[in-house]
N, C-alpha and C positions, 0 to 999 in steps of 0.2 A: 444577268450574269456576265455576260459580255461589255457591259456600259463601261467605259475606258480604256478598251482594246482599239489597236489598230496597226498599221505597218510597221512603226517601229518600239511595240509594245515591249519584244522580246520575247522567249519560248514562253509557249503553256502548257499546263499539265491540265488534263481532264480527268478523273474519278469517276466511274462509272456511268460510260456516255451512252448506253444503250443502245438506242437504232439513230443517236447521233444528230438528236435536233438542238441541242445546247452548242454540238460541235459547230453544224453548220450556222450557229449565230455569230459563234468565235470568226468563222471565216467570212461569214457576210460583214464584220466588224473591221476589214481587211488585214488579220492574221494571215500569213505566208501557211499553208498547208505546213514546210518543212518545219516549222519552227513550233507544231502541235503532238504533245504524246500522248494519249489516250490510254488507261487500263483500262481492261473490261476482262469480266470472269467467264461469262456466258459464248459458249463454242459457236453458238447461234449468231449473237449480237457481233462477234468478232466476222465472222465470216459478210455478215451485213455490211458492219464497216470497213470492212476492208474492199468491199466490191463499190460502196456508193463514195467513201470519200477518198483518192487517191493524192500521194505524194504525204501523207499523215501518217505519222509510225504510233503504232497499234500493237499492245501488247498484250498478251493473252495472259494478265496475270493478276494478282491482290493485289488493291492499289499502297498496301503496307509494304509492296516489294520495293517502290519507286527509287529509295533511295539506293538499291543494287543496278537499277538498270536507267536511271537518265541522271545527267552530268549534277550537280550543284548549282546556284543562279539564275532558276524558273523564276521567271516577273508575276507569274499567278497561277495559283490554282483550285481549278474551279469542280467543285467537288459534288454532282448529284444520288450520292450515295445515300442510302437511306439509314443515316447515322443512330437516330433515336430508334430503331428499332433492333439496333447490333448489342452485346454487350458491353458493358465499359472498356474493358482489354482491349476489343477488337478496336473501338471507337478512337481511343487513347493510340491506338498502333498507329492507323489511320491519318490521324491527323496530327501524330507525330513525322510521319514521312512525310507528311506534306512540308512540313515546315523543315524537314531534315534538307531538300532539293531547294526549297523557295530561296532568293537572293537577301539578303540582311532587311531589304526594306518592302520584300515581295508581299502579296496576299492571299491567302484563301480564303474563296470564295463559297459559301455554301447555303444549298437552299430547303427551308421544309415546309411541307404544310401543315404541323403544328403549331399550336402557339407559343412553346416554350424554346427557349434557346439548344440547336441542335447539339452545340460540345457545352459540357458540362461547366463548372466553376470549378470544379476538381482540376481539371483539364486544362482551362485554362489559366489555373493559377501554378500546375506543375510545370507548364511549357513556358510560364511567364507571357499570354496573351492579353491583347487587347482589342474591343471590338467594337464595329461601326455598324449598326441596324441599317440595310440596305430596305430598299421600297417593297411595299407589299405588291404581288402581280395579280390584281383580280383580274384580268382577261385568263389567265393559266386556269386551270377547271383540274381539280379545287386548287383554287387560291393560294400561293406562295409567298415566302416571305424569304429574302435574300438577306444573309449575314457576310461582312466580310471581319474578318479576324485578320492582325499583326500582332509582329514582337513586340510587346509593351516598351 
């Protein structure tokens, strides 16, 4: 999920980063902490992340808020929300914010361990997407399968 990050990548946005081990790839990747936002819903997860990765701004909200609260011109966003299990709405909400913040030629990145593609065709053809099948990760337990999507 991280594979083409690095210093002068430019902001990231995370989607539901948990207890923050996708985050901490983005930074072993050498992303600047400043330059990383994170949503997460869970009062729990938030209180985690906010004590293990510092100088990271960390919101405690749906990551369909994004485009209220981080600027326009994210270079990626990297999304481990578990999309196919949401309703379409929410799904649609979702990764319409993403692409509402991403920069004209940014990506999101998202990963499932389905087989089927996580955003729809619906989805992708209301928001005018287009998408690159990223690598499947068999070391990940079960097994992932990374998507990145652009503006067609």
């Amino acid at each position: 999920m991280a594979q083409g990050l690095g210093p002068n990548s430019g902001r990231v946005v995370e989607f539901g980063p948990g207890t923050g081990a996708l985050t901490r790839g983005i930074l072993a990747a050498g992303v600047a902490p400043a330059d990383i936002t994170l949503f997460e819903m869970s009062p729990d997860f938030v209180a985690h992340l906010r004590q293990t990765l510092p100088g990271v701004t960390i919101h405690s909200a749906a990551a369909q808020l994004a485009p209220n609260l981080v600027p326009k011109g994210v270079a990626r966003v990297i999304s481990g929300l578990p999309l196919l299990s949401m309703p379409s709405g929410l799904r649609h909400a979702i990764v319409k914010a993403g692409f509402d913040i991403l920069a004209p030629d940014g990506v999101f990145s998202q990963f499932t361990y389905r087989p089927n593609l996580p955003i729809s065709s619906d989805v992708m053809a209301d928001l005018g997407l287009s998408l690159r099948k990223g690598p499947k990760v068999w070391l990940n337990l079960p097994p992932a399968r990374v998507y990145h999507f652009y503006r067609a």
